[in-house]
C-alpha positions as CSV (number, residue, x, y, z in Angstrom):
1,X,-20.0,-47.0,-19.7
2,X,-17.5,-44.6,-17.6
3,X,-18.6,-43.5,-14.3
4,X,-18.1,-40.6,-13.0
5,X,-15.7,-40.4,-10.0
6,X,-16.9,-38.4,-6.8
7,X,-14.9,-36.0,-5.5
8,X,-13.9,-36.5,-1.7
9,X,-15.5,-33.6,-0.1
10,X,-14.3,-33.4,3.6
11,X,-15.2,-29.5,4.0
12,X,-18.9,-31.1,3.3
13,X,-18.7,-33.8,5.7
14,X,-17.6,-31.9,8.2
15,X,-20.8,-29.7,7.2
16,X,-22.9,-33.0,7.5
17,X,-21.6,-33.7,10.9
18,X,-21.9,-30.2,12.1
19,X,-25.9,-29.5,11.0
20,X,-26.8,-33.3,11.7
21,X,-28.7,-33.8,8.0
22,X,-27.6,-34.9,4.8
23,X,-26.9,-31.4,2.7
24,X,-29.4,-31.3,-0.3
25,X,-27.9,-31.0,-4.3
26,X,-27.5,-27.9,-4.1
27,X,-25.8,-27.1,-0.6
28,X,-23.2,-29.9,-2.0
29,X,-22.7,-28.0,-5.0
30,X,-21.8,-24.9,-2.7
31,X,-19.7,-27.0,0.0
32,X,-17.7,-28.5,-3.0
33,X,-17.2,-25.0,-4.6
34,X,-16.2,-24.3,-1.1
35,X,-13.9,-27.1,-0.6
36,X,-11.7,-26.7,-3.7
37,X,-11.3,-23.0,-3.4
38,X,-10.1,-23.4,-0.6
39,X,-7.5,-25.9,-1.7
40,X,-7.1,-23.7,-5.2
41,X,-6.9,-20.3,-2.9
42,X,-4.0,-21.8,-0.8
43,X,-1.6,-23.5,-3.6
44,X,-1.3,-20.2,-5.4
45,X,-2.9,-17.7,-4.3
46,X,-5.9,-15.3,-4.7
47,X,-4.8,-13.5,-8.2
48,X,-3.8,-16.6,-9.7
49,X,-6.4,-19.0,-8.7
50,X,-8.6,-18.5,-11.8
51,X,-13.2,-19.4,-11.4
52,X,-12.4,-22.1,-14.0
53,X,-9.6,-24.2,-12.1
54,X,-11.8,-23.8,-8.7
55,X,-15.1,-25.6,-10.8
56,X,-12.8,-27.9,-12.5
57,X,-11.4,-29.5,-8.8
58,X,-15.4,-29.2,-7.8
59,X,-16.2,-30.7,-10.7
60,X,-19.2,-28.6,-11.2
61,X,-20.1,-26.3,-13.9
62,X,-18.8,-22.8,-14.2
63,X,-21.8,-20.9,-13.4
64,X,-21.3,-22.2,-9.8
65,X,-19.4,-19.7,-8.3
66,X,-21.9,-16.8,-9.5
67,X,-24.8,-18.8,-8.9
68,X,-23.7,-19.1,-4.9
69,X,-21.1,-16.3,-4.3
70,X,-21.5,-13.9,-7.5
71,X,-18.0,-13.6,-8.0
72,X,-14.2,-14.7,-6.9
73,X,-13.5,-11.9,-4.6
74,X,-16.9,-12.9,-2.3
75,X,-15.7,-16.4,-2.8
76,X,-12.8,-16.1,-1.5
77,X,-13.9,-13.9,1.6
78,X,-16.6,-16.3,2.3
79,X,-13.6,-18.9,2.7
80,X,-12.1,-17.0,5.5
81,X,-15.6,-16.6,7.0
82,X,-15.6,-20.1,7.0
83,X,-14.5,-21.0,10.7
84,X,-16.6,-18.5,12.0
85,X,-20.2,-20.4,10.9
86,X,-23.2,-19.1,13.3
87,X,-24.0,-22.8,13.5
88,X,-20.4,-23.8,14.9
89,X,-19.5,-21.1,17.2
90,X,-21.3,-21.6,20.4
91,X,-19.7,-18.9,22.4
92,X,-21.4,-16.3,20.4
93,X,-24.5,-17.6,21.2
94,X,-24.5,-17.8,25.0
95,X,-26.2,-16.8,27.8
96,X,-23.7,-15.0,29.9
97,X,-26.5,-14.7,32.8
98,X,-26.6,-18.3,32.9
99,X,-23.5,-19.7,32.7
100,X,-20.4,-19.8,34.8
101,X,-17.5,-17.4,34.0
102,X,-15.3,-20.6,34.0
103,X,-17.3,-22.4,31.9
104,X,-18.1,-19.3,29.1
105,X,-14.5,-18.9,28.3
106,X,-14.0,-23.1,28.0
107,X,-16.6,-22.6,25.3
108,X,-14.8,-20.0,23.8
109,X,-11.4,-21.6,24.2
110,X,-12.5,-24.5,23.2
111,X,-14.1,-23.3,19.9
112,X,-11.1,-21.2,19.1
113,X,-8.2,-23.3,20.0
114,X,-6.9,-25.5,16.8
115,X,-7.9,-29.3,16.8
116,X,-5.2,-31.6,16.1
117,X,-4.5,-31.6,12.2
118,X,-5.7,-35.8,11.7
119,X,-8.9,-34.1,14.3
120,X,-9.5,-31.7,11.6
121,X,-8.1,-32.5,8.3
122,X,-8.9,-29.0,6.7
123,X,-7.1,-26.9,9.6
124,X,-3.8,-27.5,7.3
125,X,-5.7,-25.5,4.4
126,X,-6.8,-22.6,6.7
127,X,-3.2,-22.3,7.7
128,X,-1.6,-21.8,4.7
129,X,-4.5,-19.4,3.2
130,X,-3.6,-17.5,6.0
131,X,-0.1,-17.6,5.8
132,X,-0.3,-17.0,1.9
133,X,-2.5,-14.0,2.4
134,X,0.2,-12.9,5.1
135,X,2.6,-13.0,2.2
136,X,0.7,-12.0,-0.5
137,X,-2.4,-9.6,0.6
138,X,-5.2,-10.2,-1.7
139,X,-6.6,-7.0,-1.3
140,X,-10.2,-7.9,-1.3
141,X,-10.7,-8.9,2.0
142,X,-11.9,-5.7,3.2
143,X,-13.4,-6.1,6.4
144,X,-14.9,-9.7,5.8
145,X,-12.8,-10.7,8.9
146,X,-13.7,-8.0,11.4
147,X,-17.7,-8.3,10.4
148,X,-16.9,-12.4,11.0
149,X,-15.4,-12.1,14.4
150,X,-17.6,-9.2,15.4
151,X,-20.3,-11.4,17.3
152,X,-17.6,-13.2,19.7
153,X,-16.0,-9.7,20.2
154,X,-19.5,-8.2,21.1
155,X,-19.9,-11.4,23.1
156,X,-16.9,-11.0,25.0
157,X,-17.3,-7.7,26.2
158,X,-20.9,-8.9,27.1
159,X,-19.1,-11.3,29.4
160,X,-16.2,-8.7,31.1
161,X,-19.3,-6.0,31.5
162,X,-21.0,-8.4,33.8
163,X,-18.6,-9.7,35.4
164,X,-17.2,-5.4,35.9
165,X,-20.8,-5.0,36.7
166,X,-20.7,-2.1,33.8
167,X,-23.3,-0.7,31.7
168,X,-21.1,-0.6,28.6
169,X,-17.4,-1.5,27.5
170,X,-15.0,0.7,27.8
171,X,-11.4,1.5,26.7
172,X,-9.9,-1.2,29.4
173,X,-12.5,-3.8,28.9
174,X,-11.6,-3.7,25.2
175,X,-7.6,-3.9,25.9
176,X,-8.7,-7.0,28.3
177,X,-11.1,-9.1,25.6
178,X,-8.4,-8.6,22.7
179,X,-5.8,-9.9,25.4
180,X,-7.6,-12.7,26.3
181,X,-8.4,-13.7,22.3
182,X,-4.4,-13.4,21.7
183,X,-3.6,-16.0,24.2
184,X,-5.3,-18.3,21.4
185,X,-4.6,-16.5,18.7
186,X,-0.3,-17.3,18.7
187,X,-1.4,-20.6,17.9
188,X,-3.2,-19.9,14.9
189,X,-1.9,-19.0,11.6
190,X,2.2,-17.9,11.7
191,X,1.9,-18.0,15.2
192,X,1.8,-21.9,14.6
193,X,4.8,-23.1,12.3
194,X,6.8,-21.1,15.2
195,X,5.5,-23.4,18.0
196,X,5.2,-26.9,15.9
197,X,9.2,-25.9,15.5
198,X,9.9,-24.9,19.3
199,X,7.5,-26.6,21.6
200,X,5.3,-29.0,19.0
201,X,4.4,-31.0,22.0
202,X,1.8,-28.2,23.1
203,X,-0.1,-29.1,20.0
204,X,0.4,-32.9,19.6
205,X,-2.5,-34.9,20.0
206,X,-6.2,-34.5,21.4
207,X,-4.9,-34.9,25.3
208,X,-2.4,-31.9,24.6
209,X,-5.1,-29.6,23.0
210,X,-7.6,-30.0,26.5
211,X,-4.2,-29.6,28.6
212,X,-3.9,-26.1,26.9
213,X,-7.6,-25.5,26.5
214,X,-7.9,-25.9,30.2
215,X,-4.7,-23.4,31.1
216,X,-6.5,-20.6,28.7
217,X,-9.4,-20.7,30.6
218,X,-6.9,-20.5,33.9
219,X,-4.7,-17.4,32.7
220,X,-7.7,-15.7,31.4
221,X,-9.6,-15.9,35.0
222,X,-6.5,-14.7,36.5
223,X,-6.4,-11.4,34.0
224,X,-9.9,-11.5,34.8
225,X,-9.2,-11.1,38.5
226,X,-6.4,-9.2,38.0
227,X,-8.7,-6.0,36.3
228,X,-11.1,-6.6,39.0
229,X,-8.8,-5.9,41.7
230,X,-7.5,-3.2,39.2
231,X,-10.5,-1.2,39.0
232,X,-11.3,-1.3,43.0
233,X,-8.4,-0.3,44.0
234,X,-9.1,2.8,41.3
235,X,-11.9,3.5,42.4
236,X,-10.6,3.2,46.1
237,X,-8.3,6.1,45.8
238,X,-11.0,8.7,44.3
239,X,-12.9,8.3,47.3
């Protein structure tokens, strides 16, 4: 009698970990669809990664992928949605009137700033989706990413508003949020391969990772300040 051999899922277990309860048959069947496009997706590519080679690595049947994400285009954007999950990103989900300025944007830099690759074993595959999408534009992401980080954009102006004491964002409060996100963001993605080759020991081991978490949220208090004392003084010279 031949067994079947499971297929190491660590996108799934990471899902386990994350929601605190065993995933039923069918979540597993989606976290493994999951899983291997994302392996598939990265090694060559949206137009050549075919529905068939993604089930085959999942080993599930081929009606998977339309059963959970009706087609390969959806599947694919649903893998870049993937580090943005409702259910892992705690800085959306804040209370800004209850929570320290200092300690909002930990939450965020903590959330957004790359674990250590052996922390997170699937942060190598996002990498090279993104750099291969870089390279070779799929052309059916659309705006899957802009609708994914919309909730810590809308949450981030949230935070500069009350701390500005304003109403409503405006043109400045925008230039300041995307400023603060790109201090994380050169560590993400290209921005990455350039630093492991320059500076690697900013992003080697866990102890390095909380040294830089903790300077984000430093530099970003000090732009913080610095647009506070900005917009005084402006409004100090119309009087």
């Amino acid at each position: 009698m031949t067994v079947k051999k499971e297929v190491a899922c660590p996108l799934m277990q990471a899902a386990q970990r994350l929601f605190g309860y065993q995933p039923s048959s069918n979540e597993e069947t989606r976290w493994r669809v999951l899983q291997a496009a994302m392996e598939v997706f990265s090694e060559v590519g949206y137009h050549a990664a075919t529905t068939r080679a993604i089930c085959s690595r999942a080993q599930v049947n081929l009606a998977s992928i339309h059963y959970h994400f009706g087609d390969k285009a959806e599947l694919y954007r649903e893998v870049f949605r993937l580090p943005f999950l409702a259910e892992r990103n705690t800085f959306a989900a804040l209370d800004i009137t209850q929570i320290k300025l200092a300690e909002a944007l930990h939450v965020f830099y903590d959330w957004m700033f790359p674990p250590n690759e052996q922390d997170d074993p699937m942060l190598h595959l996002f990498l090279r989706l993104h750099a291969r999408e870089e390279g070779e534009p799929s052309g059916v992401l659309g705006d899957a990413l802009v609708q994914a980080f919309q909730p810590n954009h809308a949450k981030m102006q949230a935070l500069l508003c009350h701390e500005f004491e304003l109403k409503k964002a405006d043109t400045e409060v925008d230039r300041l949020a995307f400023t603060l996100v790109g201090m994380a963001s050169v560590y993400l993605h290209g921005g990455r391969a350039v630093i492991e080759g320059l500076a690697p020991q900013l992003l080697n081991g866990k102890h390095a990772r909380e040294t830089m978490v903790e300077r984000q949220v430093e530099y970003a208090q000090a732009l913080i300040a610095f647009e506070r004392k900005r917009r005084a003084a402006l409004i100090r010279s119309k009087k």
